[in-house]
C-alpha positions in Angstrom: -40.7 -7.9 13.3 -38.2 -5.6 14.8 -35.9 -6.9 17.6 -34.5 -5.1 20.9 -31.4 -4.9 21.3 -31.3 -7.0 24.4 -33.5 -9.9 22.5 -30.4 -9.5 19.5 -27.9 -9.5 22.6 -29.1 -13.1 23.8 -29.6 -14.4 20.6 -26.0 -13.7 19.5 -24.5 -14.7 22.9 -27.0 -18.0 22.6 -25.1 -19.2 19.5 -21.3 -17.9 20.3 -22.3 -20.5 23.9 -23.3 -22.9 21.4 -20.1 -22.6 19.3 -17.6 -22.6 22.5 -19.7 -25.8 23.4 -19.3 -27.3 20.4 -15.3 -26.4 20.0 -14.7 -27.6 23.9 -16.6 -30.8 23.1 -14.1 -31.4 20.0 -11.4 -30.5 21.8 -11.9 -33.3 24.7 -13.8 -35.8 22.7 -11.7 -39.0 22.4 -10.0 -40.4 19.7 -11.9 -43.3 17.4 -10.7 -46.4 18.8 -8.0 -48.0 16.9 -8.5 -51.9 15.2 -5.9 -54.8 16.1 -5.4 -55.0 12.2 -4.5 -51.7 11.9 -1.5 -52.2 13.5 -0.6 -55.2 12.0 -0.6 -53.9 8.4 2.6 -53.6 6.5 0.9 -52.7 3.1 -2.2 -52.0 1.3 -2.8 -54.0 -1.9 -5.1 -51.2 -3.8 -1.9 -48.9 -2.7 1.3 -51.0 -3.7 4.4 -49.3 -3.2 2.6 -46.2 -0.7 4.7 -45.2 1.7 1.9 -44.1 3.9 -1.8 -44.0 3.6 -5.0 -43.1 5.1 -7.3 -45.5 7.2 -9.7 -43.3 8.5 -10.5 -39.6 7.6 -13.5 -37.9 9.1 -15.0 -34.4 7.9 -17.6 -32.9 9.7 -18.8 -29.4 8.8 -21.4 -27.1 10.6 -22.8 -24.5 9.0 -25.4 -23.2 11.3 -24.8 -20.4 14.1 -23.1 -17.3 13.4 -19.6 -18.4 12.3 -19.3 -21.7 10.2 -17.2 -24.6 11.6 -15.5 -28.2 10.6 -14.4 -30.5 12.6 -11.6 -33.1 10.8 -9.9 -35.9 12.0 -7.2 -38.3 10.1 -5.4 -41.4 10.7 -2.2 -42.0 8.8 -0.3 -46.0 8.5 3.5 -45.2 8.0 4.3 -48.1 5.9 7.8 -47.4 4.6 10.8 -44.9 5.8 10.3 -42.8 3.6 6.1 -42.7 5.2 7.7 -40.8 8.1 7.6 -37.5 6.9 3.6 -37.3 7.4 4.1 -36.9 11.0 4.8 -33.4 10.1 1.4 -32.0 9.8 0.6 -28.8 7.7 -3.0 -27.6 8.1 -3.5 -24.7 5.6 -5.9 -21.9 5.8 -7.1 -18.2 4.8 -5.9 -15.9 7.9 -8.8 -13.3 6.4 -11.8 -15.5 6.9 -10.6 -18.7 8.6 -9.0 -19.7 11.7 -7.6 -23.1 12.8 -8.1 -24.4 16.4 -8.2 -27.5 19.0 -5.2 -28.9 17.3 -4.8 -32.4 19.3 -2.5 -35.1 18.2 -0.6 -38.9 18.9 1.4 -41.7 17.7 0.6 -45.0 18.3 3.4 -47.4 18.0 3.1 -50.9 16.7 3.3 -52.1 20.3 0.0 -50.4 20.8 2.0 -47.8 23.4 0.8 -44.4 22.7 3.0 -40.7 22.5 1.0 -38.2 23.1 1.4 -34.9 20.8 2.3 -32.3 23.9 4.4 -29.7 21.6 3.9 -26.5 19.9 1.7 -25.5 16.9 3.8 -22.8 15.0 2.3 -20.8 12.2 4.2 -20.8 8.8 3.7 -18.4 5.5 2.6 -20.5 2.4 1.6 -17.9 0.5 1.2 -13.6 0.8 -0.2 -11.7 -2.5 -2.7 -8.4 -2.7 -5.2 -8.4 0.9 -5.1 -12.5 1.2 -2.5 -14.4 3.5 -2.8 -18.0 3.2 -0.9 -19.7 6.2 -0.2 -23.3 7.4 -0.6 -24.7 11.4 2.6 -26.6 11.6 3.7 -29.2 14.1 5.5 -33.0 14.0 3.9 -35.5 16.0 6.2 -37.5 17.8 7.7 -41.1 18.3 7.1 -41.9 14.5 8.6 -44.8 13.0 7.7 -47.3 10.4 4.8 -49.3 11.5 3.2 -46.8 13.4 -0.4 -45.1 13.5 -0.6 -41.1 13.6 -3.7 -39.3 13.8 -4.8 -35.7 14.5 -7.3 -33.5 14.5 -8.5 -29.7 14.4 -11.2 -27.3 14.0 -11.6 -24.7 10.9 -13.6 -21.9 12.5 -14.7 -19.6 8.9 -16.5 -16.4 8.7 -20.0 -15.4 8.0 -18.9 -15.5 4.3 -17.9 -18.6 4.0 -21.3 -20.4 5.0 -22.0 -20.0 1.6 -18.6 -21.7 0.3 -19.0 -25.1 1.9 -17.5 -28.0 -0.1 -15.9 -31.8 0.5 -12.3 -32.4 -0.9 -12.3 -36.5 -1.0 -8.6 -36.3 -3.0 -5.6 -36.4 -0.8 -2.0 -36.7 -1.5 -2.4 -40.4 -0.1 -4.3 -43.0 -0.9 -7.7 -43.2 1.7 -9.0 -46.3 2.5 -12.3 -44.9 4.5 -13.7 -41.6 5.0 -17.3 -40.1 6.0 -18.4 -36.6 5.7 -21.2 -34.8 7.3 -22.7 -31.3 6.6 -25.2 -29.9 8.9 -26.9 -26.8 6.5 -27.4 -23.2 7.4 -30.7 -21.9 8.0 -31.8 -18.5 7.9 -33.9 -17.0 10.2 -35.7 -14.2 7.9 -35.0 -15.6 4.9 -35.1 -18.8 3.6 -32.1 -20.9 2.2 -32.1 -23.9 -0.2 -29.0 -26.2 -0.7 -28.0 -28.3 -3.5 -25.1 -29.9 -4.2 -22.9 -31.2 -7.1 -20.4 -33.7 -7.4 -17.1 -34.5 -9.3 -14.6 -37.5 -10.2 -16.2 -39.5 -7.0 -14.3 -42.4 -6.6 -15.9 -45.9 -8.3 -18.9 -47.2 -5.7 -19.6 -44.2 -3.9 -22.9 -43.1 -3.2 -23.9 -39.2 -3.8 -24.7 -37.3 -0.9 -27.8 -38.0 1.1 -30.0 -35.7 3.3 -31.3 -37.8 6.0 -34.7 -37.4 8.4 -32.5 -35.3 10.5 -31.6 -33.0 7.4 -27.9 -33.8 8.1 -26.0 -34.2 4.7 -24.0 -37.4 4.5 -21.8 -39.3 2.9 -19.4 -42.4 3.0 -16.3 -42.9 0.5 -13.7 -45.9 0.3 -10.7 -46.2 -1.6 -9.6 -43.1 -2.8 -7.1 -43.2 -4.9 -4.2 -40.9 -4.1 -4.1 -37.6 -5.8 -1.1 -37.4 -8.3 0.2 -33.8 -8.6 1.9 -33.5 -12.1 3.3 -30.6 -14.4 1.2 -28.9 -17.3 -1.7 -30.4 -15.9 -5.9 -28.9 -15.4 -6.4 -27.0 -12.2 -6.3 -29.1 -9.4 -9.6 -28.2 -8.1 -10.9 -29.6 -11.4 -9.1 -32.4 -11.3 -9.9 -33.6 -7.6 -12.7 -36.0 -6.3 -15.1 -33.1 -4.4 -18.4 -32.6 -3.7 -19.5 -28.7 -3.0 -22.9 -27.0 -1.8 -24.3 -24.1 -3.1 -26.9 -21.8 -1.1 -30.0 -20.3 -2.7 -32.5 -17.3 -1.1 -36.0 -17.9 -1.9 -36.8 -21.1 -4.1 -34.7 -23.5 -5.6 -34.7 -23.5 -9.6 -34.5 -27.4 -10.2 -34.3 -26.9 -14.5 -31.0 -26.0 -15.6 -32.6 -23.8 -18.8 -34.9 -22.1 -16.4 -32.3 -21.3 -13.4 -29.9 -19.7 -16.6 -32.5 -17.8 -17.8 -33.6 -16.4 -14.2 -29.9 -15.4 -13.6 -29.3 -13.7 -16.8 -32.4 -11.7 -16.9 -31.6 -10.6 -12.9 -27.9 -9.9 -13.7 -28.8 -7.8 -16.9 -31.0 -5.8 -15.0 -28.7 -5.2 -12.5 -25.8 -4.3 -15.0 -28.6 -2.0 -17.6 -29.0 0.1 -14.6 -25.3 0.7 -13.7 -24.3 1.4 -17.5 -27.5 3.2 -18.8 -26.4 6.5 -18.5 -26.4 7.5 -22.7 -26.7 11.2 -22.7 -23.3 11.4 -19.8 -21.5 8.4 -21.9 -22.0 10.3 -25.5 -20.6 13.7 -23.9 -18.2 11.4 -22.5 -17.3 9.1 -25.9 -17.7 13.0 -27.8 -13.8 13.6 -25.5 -12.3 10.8 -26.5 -13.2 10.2 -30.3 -12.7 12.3 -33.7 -15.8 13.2 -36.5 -13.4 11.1 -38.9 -12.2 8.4 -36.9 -12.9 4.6 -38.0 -14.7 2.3 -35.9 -11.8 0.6 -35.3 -9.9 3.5 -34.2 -13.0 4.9 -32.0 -12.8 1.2 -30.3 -9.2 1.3 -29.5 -9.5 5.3 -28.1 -11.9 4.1 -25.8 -10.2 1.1 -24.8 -7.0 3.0 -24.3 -9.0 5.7 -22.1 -10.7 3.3 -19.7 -7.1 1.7 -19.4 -6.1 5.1 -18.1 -8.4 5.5 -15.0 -7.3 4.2 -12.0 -7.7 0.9 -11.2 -8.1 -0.2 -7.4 -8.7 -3.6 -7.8 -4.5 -3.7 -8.3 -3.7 -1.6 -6.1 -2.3 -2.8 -2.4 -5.3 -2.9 -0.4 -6.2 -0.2 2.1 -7.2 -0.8 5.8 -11.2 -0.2 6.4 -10.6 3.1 8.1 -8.0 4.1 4.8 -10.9 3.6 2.5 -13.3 5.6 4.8 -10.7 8.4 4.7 -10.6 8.6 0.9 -14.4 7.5 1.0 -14.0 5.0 -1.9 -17.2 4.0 -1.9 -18.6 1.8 -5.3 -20.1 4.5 -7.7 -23.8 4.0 -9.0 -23.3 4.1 -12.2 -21.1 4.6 -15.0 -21.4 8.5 -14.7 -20.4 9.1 -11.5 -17.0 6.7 -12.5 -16.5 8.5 -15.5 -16.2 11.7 -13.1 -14.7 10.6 -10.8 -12.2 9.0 -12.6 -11.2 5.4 -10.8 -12.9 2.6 -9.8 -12.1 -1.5 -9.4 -11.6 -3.8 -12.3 -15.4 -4.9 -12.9 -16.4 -1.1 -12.9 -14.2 -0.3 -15.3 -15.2 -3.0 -17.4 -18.6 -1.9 -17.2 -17.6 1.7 -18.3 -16.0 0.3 -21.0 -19.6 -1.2 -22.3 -21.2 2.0 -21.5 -19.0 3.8 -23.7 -18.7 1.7 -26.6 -22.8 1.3 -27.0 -22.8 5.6 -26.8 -20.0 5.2 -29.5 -22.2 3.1 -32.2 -21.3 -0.1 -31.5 -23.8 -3.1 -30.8 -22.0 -4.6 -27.7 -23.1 -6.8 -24.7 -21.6 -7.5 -21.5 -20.7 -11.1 -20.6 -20.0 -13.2 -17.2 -17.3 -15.9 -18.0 -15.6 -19.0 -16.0 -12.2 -18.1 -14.8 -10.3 -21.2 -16.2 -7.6 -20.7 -14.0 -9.0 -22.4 -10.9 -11.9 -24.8 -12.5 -13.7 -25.8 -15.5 -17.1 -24.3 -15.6 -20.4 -26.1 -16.6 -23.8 -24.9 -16.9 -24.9 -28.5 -15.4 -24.0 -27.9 -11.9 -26.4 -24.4 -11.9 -23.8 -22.2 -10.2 -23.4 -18.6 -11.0 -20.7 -17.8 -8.7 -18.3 -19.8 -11.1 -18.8 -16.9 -13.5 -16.6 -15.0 -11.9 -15.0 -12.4 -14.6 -16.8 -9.7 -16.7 -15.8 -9.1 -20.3 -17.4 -6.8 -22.7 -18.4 -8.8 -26.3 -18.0 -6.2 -29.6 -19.7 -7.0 -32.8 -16.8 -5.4 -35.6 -17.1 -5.7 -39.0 -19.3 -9.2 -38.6 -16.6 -10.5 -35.9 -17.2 -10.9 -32.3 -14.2 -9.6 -29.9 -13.6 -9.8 -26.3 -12.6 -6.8 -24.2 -11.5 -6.5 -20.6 -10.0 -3.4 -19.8 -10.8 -3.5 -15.9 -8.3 -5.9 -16.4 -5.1 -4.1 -16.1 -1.9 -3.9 -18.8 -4.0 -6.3 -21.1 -3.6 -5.4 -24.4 -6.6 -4.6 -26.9 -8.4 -7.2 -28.1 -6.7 -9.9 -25.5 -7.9 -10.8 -22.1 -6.4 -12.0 -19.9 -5.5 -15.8 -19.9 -8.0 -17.6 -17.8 -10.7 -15.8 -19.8 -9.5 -17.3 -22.7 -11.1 -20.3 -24.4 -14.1 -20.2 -22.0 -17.5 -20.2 -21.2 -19.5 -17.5 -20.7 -23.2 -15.9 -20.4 -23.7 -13.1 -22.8 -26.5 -10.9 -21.3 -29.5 -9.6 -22.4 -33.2 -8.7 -21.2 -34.5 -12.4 -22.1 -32.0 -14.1 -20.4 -29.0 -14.5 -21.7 -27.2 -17.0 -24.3 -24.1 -19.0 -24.1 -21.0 -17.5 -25.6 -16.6 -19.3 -25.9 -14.0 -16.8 -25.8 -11.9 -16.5 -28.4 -8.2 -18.5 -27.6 -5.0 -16.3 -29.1 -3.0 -18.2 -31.7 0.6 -19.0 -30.0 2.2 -15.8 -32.0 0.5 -13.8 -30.2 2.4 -14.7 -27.0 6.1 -14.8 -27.7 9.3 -14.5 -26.1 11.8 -13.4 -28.4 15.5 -13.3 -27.2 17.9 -11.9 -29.7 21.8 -12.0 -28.7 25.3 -10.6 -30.1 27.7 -12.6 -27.8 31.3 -13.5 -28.1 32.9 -16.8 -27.0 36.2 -16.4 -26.0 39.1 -18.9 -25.8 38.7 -19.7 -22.0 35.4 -21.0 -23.3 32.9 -18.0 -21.7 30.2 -16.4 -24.1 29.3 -12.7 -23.3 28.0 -10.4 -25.0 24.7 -8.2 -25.4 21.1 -9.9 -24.9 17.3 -8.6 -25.8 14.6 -9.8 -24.6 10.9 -8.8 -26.0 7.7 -10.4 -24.3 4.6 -9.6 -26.7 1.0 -10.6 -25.4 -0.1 -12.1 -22.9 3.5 -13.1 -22.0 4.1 -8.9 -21.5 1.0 -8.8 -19.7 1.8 -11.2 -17.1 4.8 -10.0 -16.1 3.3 -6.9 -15.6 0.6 -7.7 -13.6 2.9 -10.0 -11.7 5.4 -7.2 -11.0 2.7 -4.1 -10.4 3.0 -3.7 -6.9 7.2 -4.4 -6.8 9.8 -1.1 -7.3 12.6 -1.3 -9.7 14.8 -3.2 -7.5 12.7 -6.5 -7.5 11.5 -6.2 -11.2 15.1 -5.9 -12.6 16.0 -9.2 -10.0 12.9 -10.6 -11.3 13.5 -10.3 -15.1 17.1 -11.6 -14.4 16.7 -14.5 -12.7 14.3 -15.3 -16.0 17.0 -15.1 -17.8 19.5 -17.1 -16.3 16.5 -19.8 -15.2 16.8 -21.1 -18.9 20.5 -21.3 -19.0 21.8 -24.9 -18.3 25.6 -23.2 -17.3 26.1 -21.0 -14.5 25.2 -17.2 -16.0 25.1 -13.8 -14.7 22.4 -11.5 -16.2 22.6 -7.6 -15.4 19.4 -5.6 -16.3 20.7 -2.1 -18.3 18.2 -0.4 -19.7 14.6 0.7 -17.7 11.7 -1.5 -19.7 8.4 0.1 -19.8 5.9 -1.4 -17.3 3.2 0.7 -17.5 1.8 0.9 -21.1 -0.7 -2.5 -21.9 0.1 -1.9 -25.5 3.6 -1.8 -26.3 6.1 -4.9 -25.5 8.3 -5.8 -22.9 11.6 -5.1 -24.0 14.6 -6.3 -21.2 17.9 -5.8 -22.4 21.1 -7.7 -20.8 25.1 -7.5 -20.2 25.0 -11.5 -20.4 27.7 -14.2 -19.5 27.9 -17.9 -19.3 30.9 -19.3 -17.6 32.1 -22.7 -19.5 29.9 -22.9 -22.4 32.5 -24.6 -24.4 34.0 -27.8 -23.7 37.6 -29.2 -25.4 37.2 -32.3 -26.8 40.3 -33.3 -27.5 42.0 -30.8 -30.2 39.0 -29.8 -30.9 36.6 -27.7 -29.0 32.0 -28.2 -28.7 29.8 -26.1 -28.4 25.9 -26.1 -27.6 23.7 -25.4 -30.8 21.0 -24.6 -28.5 21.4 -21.8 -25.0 18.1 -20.8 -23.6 16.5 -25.0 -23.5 16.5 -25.5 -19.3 12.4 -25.3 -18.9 12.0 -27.9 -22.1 15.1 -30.1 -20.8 13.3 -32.4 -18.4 9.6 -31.7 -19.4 7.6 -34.6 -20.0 10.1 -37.3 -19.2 8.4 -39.7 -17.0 7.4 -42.4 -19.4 3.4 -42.7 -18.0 0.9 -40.1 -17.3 -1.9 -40.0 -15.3 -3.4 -36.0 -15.7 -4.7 -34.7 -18.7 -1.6 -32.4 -20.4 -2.8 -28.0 -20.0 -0.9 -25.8 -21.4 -2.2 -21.8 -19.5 -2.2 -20.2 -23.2 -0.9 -20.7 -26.6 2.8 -19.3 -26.6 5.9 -19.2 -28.9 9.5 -19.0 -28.2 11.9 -17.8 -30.5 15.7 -17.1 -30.2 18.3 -15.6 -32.7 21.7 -15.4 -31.2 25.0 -14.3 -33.4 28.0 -16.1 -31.6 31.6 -13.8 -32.7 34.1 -16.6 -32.8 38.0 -16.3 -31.4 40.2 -14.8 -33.8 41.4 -17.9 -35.9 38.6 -20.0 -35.3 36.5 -22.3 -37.6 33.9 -24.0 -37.2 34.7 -27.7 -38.6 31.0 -29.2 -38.0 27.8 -28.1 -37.7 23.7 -29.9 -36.9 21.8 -30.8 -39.7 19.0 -28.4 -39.5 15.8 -29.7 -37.5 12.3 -28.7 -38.4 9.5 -30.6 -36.4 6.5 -29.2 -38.2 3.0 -30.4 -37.1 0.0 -28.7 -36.4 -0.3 -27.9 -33.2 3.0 -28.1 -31.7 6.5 -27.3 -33.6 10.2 -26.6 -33.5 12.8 -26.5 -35.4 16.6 -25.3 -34.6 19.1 -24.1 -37.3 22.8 -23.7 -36.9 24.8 -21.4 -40.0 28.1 -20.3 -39.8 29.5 -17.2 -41.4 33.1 -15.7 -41.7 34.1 -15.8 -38.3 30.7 -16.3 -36.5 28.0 -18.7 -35.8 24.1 -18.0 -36.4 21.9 -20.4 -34.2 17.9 -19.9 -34.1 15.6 -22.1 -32.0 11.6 -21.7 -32.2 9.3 -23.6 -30.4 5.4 -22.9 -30.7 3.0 -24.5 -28.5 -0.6 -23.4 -30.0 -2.9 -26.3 -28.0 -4.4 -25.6 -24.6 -5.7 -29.3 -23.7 -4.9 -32.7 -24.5 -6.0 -36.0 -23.3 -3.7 -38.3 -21.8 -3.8 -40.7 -24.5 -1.7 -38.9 -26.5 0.8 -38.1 -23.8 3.5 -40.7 -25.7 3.4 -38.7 -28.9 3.6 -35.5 -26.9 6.2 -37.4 -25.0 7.9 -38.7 -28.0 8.1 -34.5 -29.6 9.9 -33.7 -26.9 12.2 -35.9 -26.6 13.0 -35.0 -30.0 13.4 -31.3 -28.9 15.9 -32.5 -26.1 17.7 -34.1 -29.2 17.8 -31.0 -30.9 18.8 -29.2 -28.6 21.7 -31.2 -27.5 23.3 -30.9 -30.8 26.9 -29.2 -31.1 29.2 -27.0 -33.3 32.4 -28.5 -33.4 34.9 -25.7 -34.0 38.6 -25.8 -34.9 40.6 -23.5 -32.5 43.5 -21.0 -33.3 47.1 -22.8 -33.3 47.4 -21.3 -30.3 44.7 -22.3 -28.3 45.5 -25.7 -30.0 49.0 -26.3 -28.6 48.0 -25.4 -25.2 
């Protein structure tokens, strides 16, 4: 049935009354009343130590009308001094899609006297990158002392988009001793929605979700244990107690096997139509390729010519009205990219599978699970979470993985959150389950080679390289794409003296290529560390290590309580010559240290020469996950490598130096 446009007109201006009813209801509604108890606390036995913690934390979301809403309100004990900093309040968002209102606010002292919240909300950058800006509502509630009671709340107004991306995040940075949640679904008014919903880590005695007779979603947590951020850890996401909802059109496929197979078949069909396009894609593969060429070769030509096209997806985004102007509409199909010559990351992907079947090759194209946010599994029935294409190549009996849409990553790499992963291989019956490969640790390396000179005052200086192979080349480029020379040569500077425990100066001198996926990274330096020597006595010390600071205070803290994630497999590997003063000797050096084991190794070598010193220092790191448990011989490694690397030279100086 068609609609007027005055019947559209009141039905829109129905639900935006219903939305500025609901907000102004929020906004006015009164705070939950507060319990004697509550005031009388001093600490919370399931929380020793807290300095603060949750009582109460409500979460109501609405997902019918035209824009999506949620309603939140928390209550905060300040238990210790240090508890005080809660009462400044940071309420992130997304500035595209979301929008944070009604922000209402008090303190209630342990007298039971109230300070109302009557200041200003300012708005505070977190975080800018390519088209997303995700910004914080800031304010500090006032009167706050130990003892006291803050509570707040505020309204998340999302877009249309975002009915479809509705989810509960039970984990907080303190611990919660209540919270309920409520989700009211969206319904669609010509087509019809079904919602399920999945769960992870809920905390011990907590019901699942329920729908109850009013088909309101509900559900009631206690004791949450606070969430403990820590380094080299999963993504947080995956790690966090959460529930989230997924929307389906039409009917719900309640058989995991049966929902996959549906999928795959409707994303195959969708992808055979964009890529079949043979006769265009073998004149195409006929400009690219030699008669004599090996498949090999063939593979990488094409590789390398899809790399060339333009890639929008990292470029800065253009306005609406910029787009229209260029009329960058998505192509149809793999021939009308291939002549037009650009196209976003997925496209070019796409082309790349288009050209490599035209080529020969038997090849598929595969959805995987972006590893850099979550941990995907097939149980939970959500296709969204395959969120990255790759291209699977069958090559003399082996399987590789290709993503070329993904830019300055290097042939037969992706890129590092499609690593390791699950994945759907397509095909007309549905589909199969595929793991990415993971790249051994040499694959990734950062290799610093160094000709410096220590001189009597106790500076080094001297001449630096440094070459970044893999994906450790590729993600500085992708990282600096979008900067100009000045704030790549600041960038790769400041990496330099990052890992220097003494004050250093790092100046960038020759122009490193950024552009080619291929070839490495090569930096080269004018370096100088001030006070890298120290007397001792009539003697003088040196380090036998330089470039340690990011393994000097990793994995300290005796207990652990996240699972240990390494992003990728990686090796480090310096070979620094040290020219000694004239008259110098060395009178001491390390025994040499090789920590050899299978997964994890090091090993740091100090040889002196006529005049000189030769010190090399490699660390490989070729796990990506490891349980907790066996964070105290991961622990225990690494305090060996501090070991290591505090060793010293002891050198004999000149008389000269010697006397004074």
């Amino acid at each position: 049935m068609r609609m007027n446009r005055l019947s559209r007109w009141l039905i829109i201006a129905g639900l935006t009354l219903g939305i500025f009813e609901a907000a102004e209801a929020n906004a006015s509604a009164p705070f939950p009343a507060i319990a004697p108890e509550e005031l009388k606390m001093t600490s919370e036995p399931l929380a020793p130590g807290a300095p603060a913690i949750i009582l109460y934390r409500q979460v109501d979301r609405d997902d019918r009308g035209a824009y999506a809403h949620q309603d939140e309100y928390i209550r905060i004990k300040i238990l210790t001094e240090e508890g005080r900093k809660y009462a400044d309040i940071e309420i992130p968002y997304f500035k595209e899609n979301q929008n944070v209102i009604n922000v209402r606010g008090r303190t209630i002292r342990p007298d039971g006297s109230i300070a109302e919240f009557n200041g200003q909300v300012f708005e505070k950058n977190l975080v800018k990158g390519r088209g997303v800006k995700y910004l914080a509502k800031t304010f500090t509630l006032p009167s706050v002392q130990v003892g006291c009671i803050i509570e707040y709340s505020y309204t998340v107004d999302f877009n249309n988009s975002f009915i479809f991306d509705s989810h509960w995040i039970l984990s907080n940075e303190l611990f919660t001793k209540r919270a309920q949640f409520s989700l009211k679904p969206f319904v669609g008014v010509y087509v019809r929605y079904n919602l399920r919903w999945s769960w992870n880590l809920l905390p011990t005695g907590t019901e699942p979700p329920k729908e109850g007779p009013d088909s309101i979603i509900r559900m009631e947590a206690k004791n949450i244990p606070a969430f403990q951020e820590e380094d080299y850890m999963p993504p947080a996401g995956e790690m966090k107690s959460r529930v989230d909802f997924v929307y389906q059109a039409g009917e719900m496929e309640k058989d995991e096997d049966a929902y996959w197979k549906k999928t795959g078949k409707s994303w195959n069909e969708f992808l055979e139509t964009f890529v079949d396009k043979r006769k265009q894609m073998e004149q195409a593969v006929a400009q690219i390729v030699a008669p004599g060429d090996s498949q090999e070769v063939k593979l990488r030509k094409i590789y390398d010519k899809v790399q060339q096209f333009r890639n929008t997806s990292f470029e800065l985004q253009k306005t609406e009205q910029e787009q229209k102007r260029a009329k960058e509409k998505p192509p149809e199909n793999v021939a009308e990219l291939w002549k037009r010559g650009y196209g976003g990351g997925t496209q070019l992907t796409w082309l790349f599978l288009g050209l490599v079947r035209a080529a020969g090759f038997e090849a598929y194209g595969c959805w995987v699970s972006n590893r850099s946010e979550y941990f995907f599994s097939p149980g939970t029935r959500q296709g969204d979470k395959l969120n990255a294409n790759v291209v699977l190549v069958k090559l003399n009996g082996k399987d590789l993985y290709f993503d070329p849409g993904a830019a300055f990553t290097p042939f037969g790499m992706l890129t590092w959150g499609e690593t390791g992963t699950a994945g759907l291989r397509l095909d007309k019956n549905g589909g199969s389950w595929i793991q990415t490969t993971l790249p051994r640790a040499e694959e990734s390396r950062i290799v610093r080679v160094g000709k410096l000179k220590l001189s009597e005052n106790g500076d080094l200086e001297g001449k630096l390289t440094v070459t970044y192979t893999g994906l450790e080349a590729m993600y500085h480029r992708q990282q600096e794409r979008n900067a100009d020379d000045v704030e790549r040569k600041k960038s790769l500077e400041e990496r330099v003296t990052s890992q220097v425990s003494s004050t250093a100066e790092a100046e960038l001198t020759n122009k490193p290529d950024w552009t080619n996926s291929e070839t490495p990274l090569v930096a080269e330096f004018n370096l100088k560390i001030r006070d890298f020597m120290m007397n001792a006595g009539s003697r003088a010390v040196i380090p036998a290590a330089i470039f340690t600071a990011a393994e000097k205070n990793l994995f300290e803290h005796a207990n652990r309580v996240q699972p240990i994630y390494f992003d990728y497999p990686s090796e480090k590997f310096d070979d620094i010559t040290l020219e000694l003063p004239a008259g110098w000797h060395v009178s001491s050096v390390p025994s040499a240290v090789d920590l050899g084991q299978k997964l994890i190794s090091y090993s740091l070598k100090a040889e002196q020469g006529p005049g000189t010193m030769h010190l090399t220092r490699k660390l490989s790191i070729d796990m990506l996950l490891l349980d907790k448990k066996f964070y105290p011989a991961l622990r225990s490694f690494f305090q060996s490598v501090r070991a290591g690397d505090g060793e010293q030279v002891v050198l004999q100086p000149g008389e000269t130096h010697a006397s004074n």
